[in-house]
Predicted model as a PDB file, atoms N, CA, C, CB and O in Angstrom, pLDDT in the B-factor column:
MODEL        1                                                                  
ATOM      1  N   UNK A   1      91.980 110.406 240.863  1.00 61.00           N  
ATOM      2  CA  UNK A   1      91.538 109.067 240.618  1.00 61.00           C  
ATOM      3  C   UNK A   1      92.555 108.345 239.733  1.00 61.00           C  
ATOM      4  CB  UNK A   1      90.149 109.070 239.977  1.00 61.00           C  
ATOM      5  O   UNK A   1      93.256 108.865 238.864  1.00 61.00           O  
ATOM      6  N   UNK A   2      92.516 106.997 240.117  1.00 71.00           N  
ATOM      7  CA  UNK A   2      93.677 106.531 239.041  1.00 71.00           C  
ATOM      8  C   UNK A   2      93.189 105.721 238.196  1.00 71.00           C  
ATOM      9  CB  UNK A   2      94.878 105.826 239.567  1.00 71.00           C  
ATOM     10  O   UNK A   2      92.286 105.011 238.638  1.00 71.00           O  
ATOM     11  N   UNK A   3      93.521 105.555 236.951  1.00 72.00           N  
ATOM     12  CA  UNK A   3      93.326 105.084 235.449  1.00 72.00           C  
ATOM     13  C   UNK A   3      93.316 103.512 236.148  1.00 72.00           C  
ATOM     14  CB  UNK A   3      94.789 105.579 234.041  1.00 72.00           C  
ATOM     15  O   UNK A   3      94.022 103.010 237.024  1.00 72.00           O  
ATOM     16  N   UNK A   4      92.238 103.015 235.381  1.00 82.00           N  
ATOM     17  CA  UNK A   4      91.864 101.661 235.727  1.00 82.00           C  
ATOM     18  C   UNK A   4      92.745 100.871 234.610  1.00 82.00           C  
ATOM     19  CB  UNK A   4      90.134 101.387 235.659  1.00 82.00           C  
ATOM     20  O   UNK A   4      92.752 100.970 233.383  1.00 82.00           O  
ATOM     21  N   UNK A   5      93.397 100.147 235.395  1.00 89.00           N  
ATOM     22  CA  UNK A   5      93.995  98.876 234.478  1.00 89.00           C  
ATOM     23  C   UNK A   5      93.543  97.522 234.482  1.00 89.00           C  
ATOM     24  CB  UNK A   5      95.306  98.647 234.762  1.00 89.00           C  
ATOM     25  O   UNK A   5      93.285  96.879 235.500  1.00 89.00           O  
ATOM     26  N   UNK A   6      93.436  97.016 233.029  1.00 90.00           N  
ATOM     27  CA  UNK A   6      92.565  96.303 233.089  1.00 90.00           C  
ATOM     28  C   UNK A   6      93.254  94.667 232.066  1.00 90.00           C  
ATOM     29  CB  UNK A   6      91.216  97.278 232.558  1.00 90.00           C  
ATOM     30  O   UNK A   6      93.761  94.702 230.945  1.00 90.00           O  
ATOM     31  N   UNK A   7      93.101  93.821 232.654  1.00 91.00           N  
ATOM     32  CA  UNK A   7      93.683  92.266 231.646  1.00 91.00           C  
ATOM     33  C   UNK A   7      92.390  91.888 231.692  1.00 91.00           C  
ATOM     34  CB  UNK A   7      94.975  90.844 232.348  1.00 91.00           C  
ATOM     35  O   UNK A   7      91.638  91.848 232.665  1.00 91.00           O  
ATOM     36  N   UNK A   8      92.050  91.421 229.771  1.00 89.00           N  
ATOM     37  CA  UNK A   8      91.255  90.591 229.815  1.00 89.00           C  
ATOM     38  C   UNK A   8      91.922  89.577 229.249  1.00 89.00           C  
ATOM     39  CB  UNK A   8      90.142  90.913 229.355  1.00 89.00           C  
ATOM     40  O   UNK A   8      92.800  89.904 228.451  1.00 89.00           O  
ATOM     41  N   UNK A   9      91.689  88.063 229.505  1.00 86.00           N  
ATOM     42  CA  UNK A   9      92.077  86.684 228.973  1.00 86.00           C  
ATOM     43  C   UNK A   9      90.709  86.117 228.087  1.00 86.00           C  
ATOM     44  CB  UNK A   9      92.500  85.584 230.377  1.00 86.00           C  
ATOM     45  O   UNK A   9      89.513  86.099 228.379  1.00 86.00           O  
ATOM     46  N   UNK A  10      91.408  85.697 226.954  1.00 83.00           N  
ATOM     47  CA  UNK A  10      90.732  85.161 225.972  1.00 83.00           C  
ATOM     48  C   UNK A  10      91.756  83.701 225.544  1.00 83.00           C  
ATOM     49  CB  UNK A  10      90.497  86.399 224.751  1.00 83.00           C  
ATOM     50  O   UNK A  10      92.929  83.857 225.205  1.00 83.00           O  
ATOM     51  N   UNK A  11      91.106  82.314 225.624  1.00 79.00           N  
ATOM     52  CA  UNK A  11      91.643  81.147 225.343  1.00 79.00           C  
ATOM     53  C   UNK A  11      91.584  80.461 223.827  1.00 79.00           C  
ATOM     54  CB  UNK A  11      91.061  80.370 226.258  1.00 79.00           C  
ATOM     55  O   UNK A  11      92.173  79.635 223.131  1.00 79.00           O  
ATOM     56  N   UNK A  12      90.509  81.344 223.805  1.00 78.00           N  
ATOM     57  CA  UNK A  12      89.844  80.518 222.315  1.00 78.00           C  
ATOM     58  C   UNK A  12      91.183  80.338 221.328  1.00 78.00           C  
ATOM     59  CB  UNK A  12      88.424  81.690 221.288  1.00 78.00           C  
ATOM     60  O   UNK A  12      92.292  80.836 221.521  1.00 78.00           O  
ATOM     61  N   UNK A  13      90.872  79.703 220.499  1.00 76.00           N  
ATOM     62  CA  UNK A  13      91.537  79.742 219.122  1.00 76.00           C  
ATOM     63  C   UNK A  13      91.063  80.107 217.674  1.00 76.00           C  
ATOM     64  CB  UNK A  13      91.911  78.624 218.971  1.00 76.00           C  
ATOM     65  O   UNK A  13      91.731  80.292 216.657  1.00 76.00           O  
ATOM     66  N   UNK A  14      89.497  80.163 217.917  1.00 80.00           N  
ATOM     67  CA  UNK A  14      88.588  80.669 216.674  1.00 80.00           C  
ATOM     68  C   UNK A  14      87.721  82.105 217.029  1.00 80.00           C  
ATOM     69  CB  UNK A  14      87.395  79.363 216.282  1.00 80.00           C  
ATOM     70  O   UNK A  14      87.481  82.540 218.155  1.00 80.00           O  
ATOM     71  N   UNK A  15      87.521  82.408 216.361  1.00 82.00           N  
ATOM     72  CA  UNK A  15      87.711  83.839 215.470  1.00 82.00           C  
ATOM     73  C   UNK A  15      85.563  83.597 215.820  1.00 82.00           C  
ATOM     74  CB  UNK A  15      88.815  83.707 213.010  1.00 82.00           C  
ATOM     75  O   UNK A  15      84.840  82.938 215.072  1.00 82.00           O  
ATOM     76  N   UNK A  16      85.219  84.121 216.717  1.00 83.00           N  
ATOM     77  CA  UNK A  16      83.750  84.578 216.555  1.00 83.00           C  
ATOM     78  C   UNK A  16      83.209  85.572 217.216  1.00 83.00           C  
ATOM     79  CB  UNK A  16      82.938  83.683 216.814  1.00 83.00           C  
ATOM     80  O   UNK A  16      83.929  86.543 217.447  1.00 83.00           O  
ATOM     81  N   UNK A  17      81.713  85.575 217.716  1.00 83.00           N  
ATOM     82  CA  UNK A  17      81.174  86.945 217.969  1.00 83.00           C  
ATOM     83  C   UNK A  17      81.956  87.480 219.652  1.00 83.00           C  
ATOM     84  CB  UNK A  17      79.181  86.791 217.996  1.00 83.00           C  
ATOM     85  O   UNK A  17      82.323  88.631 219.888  1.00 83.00           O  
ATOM     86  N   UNK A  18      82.033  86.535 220.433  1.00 83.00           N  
ATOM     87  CA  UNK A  18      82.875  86.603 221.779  1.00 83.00           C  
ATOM     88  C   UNK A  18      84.062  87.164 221.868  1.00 83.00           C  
ATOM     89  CB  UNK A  18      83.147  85.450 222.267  1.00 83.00           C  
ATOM     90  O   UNK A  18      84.489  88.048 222.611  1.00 83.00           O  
ATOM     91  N   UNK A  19      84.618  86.460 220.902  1.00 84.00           N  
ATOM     92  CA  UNK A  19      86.590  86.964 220.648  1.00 84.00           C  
ATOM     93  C   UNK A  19      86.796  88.428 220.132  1.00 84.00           C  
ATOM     94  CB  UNK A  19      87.534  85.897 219.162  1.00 84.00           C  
ATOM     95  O   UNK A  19      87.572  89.322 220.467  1.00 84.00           O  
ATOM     96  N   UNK A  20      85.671  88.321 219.059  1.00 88.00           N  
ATOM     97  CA  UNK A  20      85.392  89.911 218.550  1.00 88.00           C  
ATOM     98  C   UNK A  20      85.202  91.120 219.443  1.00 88.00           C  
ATOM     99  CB  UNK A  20      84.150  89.959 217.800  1.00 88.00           C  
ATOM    100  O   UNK A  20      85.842  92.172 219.438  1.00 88.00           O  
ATOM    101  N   UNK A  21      83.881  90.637 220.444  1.00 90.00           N  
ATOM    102  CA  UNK A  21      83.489  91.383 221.587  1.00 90.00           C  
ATOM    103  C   UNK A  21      84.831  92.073 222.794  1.00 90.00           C  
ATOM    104  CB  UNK A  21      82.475  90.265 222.324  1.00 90.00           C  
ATOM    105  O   UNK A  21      85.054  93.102 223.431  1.00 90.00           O  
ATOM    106  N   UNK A  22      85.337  90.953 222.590  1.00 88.00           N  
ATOM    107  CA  UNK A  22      86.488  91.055 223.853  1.00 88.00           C  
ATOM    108  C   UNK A  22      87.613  91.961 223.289  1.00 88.00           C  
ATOM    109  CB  UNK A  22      87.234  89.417 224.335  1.00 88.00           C  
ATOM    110  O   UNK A  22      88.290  92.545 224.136  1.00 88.00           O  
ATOM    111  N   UNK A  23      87.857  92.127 222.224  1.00 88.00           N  
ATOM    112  CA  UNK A  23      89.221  93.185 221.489  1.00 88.00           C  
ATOM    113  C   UNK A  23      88.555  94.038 221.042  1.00 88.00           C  
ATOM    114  CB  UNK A  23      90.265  92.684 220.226  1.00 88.00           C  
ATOM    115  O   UNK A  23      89.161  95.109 221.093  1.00 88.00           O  
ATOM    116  N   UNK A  24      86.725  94.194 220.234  1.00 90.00           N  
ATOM    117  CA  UNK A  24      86.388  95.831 220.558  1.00 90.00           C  
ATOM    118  C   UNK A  24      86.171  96.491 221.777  1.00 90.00           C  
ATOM    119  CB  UNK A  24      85.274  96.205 220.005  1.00 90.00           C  
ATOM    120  O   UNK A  24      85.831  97.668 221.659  1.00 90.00           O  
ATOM    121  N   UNK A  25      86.321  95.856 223.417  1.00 91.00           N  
ATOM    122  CA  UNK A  25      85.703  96.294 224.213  1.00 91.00           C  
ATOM    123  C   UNK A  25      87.597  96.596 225.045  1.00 91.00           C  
ATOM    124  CB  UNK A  25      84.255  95.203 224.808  1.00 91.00           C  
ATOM    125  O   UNK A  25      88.041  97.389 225.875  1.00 91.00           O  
ATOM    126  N   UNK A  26      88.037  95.747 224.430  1.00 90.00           N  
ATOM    127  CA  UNK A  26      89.736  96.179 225.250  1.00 90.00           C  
ATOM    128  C   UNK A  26      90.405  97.332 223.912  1.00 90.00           C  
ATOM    129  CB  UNK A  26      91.227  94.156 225.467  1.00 90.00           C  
ATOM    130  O   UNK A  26      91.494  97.902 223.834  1.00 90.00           O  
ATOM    131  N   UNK A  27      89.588  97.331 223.283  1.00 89.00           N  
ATOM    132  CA  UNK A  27      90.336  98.518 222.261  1.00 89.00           C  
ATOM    133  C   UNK A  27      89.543  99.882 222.380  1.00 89.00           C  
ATOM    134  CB  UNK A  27      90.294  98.033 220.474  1.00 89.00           C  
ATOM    135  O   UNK A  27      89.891 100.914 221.806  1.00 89.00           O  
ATOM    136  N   UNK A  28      88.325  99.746 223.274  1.00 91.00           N  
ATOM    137  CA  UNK A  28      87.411 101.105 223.336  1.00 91.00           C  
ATOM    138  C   UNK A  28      88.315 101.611 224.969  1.00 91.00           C  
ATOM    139  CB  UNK A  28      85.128 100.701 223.474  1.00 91.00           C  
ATOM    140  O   UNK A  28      88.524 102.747 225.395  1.00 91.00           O  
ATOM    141  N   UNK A  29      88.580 100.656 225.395  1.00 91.00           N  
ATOM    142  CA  UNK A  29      88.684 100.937 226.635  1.00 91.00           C  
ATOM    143  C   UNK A  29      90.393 101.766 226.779  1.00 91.00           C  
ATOM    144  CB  UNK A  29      88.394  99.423 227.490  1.00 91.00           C  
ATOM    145  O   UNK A  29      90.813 102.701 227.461  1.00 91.00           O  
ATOM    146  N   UNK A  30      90.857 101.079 226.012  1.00 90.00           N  
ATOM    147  CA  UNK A  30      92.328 101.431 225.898  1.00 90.00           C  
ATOM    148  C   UNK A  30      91.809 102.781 225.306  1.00 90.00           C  
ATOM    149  CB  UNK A  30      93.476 100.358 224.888  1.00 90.00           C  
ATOM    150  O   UNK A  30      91.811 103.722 226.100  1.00 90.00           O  
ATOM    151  N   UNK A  31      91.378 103.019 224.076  1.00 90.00           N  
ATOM    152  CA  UNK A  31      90.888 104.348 223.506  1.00 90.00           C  
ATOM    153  C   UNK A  31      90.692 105.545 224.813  1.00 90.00           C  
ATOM    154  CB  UNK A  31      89.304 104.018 222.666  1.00 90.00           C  
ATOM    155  O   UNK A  31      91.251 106.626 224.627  1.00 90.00           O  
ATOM    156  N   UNK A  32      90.136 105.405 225.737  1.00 90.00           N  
ATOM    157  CA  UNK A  32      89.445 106.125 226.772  1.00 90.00           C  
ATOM    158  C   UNK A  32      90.924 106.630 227.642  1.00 90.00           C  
ATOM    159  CB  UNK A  32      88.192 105.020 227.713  1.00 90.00           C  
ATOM    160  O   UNK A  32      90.936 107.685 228.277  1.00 90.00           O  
ATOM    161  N   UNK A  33      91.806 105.961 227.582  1.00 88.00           N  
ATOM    162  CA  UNK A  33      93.387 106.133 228.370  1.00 88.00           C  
ATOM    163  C   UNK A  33      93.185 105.065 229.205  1.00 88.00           C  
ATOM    164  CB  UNK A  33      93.819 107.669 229.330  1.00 88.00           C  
ATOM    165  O   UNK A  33      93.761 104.990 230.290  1.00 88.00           O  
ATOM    166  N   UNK A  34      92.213 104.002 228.694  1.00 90.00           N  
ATOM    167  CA  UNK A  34      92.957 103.176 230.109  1.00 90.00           C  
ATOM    168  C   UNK A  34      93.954 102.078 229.680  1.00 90.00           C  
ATOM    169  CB  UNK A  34      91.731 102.293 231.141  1.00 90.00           C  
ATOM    170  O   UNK A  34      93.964 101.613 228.541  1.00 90.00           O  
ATOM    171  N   UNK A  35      95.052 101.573 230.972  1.00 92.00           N  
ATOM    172  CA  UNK A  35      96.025 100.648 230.516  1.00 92.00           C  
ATOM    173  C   UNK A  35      95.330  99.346 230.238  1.00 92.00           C  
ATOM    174  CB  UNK A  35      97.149 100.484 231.520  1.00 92.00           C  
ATOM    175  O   UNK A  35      95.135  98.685 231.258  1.00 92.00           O  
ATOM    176  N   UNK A  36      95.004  98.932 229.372  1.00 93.00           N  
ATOM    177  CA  UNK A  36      94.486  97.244 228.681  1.00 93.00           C  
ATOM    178  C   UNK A  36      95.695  96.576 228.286  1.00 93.00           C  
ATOM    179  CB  UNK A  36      93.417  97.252 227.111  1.00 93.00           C  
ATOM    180  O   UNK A  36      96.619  97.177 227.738  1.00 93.00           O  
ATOM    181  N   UNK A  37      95.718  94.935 228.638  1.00 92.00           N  
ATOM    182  CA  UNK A  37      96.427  93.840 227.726  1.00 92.00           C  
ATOM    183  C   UNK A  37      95.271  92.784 228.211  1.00 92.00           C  
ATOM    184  CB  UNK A  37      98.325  93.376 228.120  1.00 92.00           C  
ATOM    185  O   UNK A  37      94.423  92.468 229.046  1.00 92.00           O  
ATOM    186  N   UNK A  38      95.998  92.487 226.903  1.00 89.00           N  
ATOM    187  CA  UNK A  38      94.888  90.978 226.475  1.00 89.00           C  
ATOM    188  C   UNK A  38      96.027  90.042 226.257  1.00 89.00           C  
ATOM    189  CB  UNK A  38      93.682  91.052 224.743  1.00 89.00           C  
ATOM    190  O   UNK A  38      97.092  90.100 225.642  1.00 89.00           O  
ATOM    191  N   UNK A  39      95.437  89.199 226.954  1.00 88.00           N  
ATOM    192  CA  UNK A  39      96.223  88.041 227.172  1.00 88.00           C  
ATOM    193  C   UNK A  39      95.501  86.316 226.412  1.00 88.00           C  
ATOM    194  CB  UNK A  39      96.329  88.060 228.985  1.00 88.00           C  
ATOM    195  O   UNK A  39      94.447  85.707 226.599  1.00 88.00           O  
ATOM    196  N   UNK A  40      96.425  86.123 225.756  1.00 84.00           N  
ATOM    197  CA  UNK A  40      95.723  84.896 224.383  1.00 84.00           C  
ATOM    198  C   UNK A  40      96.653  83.487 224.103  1.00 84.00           C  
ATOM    199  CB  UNK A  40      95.747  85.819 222.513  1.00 84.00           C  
ATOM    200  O   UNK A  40      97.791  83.554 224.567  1.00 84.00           O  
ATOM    201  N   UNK A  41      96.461  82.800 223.719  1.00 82.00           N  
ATOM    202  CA  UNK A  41      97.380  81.701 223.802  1.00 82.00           C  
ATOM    203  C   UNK A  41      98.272  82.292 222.326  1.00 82.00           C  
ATOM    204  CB  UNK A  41      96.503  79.923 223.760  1.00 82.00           C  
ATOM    205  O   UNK A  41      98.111  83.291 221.624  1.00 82.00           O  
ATOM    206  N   UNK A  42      99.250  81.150 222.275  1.00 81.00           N  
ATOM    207  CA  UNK A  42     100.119  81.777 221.223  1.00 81.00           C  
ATOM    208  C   UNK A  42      99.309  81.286 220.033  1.00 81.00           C  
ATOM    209  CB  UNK A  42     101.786  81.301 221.221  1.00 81.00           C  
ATOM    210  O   UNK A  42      99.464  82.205 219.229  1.00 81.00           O  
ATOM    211  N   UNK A  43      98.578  80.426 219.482  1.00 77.00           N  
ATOM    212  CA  UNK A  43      98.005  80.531 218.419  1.00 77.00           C  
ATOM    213  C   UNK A  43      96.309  81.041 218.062  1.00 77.00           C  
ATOM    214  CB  UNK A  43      98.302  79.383 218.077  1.00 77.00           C  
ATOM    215  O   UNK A  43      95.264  80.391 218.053  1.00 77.00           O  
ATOM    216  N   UNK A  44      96.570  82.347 217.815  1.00 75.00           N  
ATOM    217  CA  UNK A  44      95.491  83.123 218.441  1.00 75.00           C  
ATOM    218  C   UNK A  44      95.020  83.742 217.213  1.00 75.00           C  
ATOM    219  CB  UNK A  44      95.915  84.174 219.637  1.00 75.00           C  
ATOM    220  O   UNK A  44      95.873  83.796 216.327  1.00 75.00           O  
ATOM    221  N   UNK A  45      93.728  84.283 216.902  1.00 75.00           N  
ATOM    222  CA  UNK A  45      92.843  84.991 215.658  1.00 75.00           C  
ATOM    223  C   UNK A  45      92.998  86.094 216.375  1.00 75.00           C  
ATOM    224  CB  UNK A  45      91.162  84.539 215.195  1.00 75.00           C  
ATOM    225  O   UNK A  45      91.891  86.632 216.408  1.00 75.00           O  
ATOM    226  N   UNK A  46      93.743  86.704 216.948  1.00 73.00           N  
ATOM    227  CA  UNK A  46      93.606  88.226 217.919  1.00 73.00           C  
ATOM    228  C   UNK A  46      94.720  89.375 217.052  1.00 73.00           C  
ATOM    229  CB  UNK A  46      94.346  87.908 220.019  1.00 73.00           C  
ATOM    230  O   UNK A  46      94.549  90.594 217.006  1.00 73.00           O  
ATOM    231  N   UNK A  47      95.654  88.752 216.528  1.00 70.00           N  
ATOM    232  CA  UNK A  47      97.006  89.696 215.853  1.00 70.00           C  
ATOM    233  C   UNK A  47      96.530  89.913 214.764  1.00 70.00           C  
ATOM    234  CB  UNK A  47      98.545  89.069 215.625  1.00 70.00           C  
ATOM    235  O   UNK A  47      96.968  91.005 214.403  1.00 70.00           O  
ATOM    236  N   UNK A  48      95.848  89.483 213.987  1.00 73.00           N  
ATOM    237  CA  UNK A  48      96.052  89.587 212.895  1.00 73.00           C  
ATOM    238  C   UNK A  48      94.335  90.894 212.568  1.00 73.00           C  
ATOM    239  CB  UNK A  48      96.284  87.808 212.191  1.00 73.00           C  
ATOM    240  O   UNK A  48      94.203  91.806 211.752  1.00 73.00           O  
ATOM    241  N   UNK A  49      93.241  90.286 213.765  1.00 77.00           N  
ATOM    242  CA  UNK A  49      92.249  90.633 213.724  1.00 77.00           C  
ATOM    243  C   UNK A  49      92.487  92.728 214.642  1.00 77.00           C  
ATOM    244  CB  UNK A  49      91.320  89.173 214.464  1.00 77.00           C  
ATOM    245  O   UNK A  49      91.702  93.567 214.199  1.00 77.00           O  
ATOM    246  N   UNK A  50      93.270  93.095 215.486  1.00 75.00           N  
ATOM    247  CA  UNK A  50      93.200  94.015 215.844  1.00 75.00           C  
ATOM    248  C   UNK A  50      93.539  95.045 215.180  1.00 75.00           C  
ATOM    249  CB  UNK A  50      93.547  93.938 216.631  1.00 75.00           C  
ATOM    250  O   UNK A  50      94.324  95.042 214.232  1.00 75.00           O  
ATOM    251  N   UNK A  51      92.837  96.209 215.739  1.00 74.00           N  
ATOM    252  CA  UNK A  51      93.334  97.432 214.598  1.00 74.00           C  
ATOM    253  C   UNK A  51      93.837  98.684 215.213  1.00 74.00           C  
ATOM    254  CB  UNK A  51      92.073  97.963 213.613  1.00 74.00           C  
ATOM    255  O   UNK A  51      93.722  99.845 214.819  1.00 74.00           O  
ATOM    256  N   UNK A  52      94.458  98.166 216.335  1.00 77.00           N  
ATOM    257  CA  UNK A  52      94.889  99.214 217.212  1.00 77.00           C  
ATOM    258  C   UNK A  52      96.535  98.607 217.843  1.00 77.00           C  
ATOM    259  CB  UNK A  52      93.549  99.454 218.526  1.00 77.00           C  
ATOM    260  O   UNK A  52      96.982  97.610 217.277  1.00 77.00           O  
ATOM    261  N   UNK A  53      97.244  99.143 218.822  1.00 84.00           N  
ATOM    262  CA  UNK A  53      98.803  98.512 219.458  1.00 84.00           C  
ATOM    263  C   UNK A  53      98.554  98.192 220.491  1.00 84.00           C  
ATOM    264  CB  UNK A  53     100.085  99.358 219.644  1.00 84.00           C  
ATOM    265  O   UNK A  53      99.307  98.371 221.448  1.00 84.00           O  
ATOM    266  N   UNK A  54      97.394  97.618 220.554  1.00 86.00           N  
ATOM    267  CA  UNK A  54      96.758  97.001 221.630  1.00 86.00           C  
ATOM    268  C   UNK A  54      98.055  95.739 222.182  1.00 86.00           C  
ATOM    269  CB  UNK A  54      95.102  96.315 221.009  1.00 86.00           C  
ATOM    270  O   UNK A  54      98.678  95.066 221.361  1.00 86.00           O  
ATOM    271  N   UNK A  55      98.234  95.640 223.510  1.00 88.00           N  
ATOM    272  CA  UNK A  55      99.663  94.655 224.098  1.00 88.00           C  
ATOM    273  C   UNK A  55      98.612  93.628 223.839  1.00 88.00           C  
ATOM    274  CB  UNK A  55     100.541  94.796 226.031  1.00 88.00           C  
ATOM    275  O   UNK A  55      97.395  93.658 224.021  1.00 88.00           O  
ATOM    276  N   UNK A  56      99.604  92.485 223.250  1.00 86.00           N  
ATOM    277  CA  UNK A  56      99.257  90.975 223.224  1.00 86.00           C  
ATOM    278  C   UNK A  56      99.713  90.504 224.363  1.00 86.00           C  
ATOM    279  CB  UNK A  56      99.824  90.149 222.097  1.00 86.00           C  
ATOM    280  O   UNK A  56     100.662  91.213 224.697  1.00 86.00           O  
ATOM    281  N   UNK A  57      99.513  89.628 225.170  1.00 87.00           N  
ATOM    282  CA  UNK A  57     100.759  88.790 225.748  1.00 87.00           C  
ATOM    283  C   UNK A  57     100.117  87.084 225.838  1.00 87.00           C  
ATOM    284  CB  UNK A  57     101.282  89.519 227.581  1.00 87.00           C  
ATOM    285  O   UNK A  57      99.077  86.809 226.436  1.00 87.00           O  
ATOM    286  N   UNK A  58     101.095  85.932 225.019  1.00 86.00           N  
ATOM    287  CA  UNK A  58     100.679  85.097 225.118  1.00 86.00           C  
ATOM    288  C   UNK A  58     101.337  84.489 226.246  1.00 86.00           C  
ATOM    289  CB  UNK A  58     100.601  84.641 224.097  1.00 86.00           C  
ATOM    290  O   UNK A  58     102.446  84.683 226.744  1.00 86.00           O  
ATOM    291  N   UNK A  59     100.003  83.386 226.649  1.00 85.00           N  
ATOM    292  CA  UNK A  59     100.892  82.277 227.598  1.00 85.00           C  
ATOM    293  C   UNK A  59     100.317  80.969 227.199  1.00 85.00           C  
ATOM    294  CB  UNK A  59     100.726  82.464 229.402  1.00 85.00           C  
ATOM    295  O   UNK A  59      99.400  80.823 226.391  1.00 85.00           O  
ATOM    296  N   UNK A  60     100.973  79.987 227.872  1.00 82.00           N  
ATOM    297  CA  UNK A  60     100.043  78.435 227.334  1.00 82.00           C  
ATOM    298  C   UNK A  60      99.154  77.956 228.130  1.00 82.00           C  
ATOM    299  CB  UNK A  60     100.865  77.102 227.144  1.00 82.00           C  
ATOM    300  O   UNK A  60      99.179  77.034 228.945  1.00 82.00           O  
ATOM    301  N   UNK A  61      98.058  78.970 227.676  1.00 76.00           N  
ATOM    302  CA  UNK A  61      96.610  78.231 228.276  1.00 76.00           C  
ATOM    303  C   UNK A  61      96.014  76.771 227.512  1.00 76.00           C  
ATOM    304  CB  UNK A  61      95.270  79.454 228.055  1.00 76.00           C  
ATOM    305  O   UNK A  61      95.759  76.396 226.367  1.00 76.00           O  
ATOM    306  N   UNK A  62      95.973  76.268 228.776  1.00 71.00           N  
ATOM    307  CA  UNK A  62      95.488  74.547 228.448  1.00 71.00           C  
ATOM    308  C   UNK A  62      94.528  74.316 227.178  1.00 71.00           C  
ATOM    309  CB  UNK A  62      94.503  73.870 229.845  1.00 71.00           C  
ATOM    310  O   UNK A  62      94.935  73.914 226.088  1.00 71.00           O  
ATOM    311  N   UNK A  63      93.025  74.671 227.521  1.00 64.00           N  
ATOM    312  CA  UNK A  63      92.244  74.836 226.555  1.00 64.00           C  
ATOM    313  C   UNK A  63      91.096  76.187 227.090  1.00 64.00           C  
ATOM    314  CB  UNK A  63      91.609  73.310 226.222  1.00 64.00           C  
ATOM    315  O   UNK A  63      91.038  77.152 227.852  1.00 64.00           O  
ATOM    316  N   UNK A  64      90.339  75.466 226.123  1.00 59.00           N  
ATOM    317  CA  UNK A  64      89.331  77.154 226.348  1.00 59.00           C  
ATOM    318  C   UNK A  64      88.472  77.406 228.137  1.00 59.00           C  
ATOM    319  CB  UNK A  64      87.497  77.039 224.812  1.00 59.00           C  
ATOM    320  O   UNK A  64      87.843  78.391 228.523  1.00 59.00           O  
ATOM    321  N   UNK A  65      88.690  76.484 228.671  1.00 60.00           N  
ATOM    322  CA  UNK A  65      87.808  76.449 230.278  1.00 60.00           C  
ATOM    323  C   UNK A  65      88.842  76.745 231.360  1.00 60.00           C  
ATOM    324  CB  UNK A  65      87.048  74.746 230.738  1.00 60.00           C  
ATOM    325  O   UNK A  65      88.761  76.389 232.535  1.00 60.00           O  
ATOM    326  N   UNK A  66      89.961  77.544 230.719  1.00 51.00           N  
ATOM    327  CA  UNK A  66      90.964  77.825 231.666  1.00 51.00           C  
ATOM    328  C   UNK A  66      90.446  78.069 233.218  1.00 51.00           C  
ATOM    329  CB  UNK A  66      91.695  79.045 231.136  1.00 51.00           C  
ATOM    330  O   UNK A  66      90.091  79.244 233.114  1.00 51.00           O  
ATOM    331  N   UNK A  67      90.258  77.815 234.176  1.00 56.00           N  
ATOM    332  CA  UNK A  67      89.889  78.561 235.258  1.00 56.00           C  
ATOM    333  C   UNK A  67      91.211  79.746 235.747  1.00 56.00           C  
ATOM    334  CB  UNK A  67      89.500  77.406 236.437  1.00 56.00           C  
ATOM    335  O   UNK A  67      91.042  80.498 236.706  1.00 56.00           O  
TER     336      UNK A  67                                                      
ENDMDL                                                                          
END                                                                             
């Protein structure tokens, strides 16, 4: 079976229970061996808030309703 890889995108710019949710659930998951990046705009509450080498990768998402 092969290791599920997984991107989650997060737009926000503030720091709450959602943003939280989304980097303990890409940091449990990475924990397990799977490949995770999270993908965030460049001015992001995500670097400073993680506690793992979890991959960042920013791009310039418009605002938070990115489709």
């Amino acid at each position: 079976m092969k290791p599920a890889r997984v991107v989650a995108v997060c737009s926000s710019t503030s720091w709450s229970g959602t943003e939280k949710w989304v980097l303990r659930a890409c940091e449990g998951l990475a924990a397990r061996g799977r490949q995770v990046v999270l993908v965030t705009r460049p001015q992001n509450p995500f670097g400073a808030r993680r506690t793992s080498n979890l991959p960042l990768v920013h791009l310039p998402l418009r605002n938070e309703a990115d489709v």
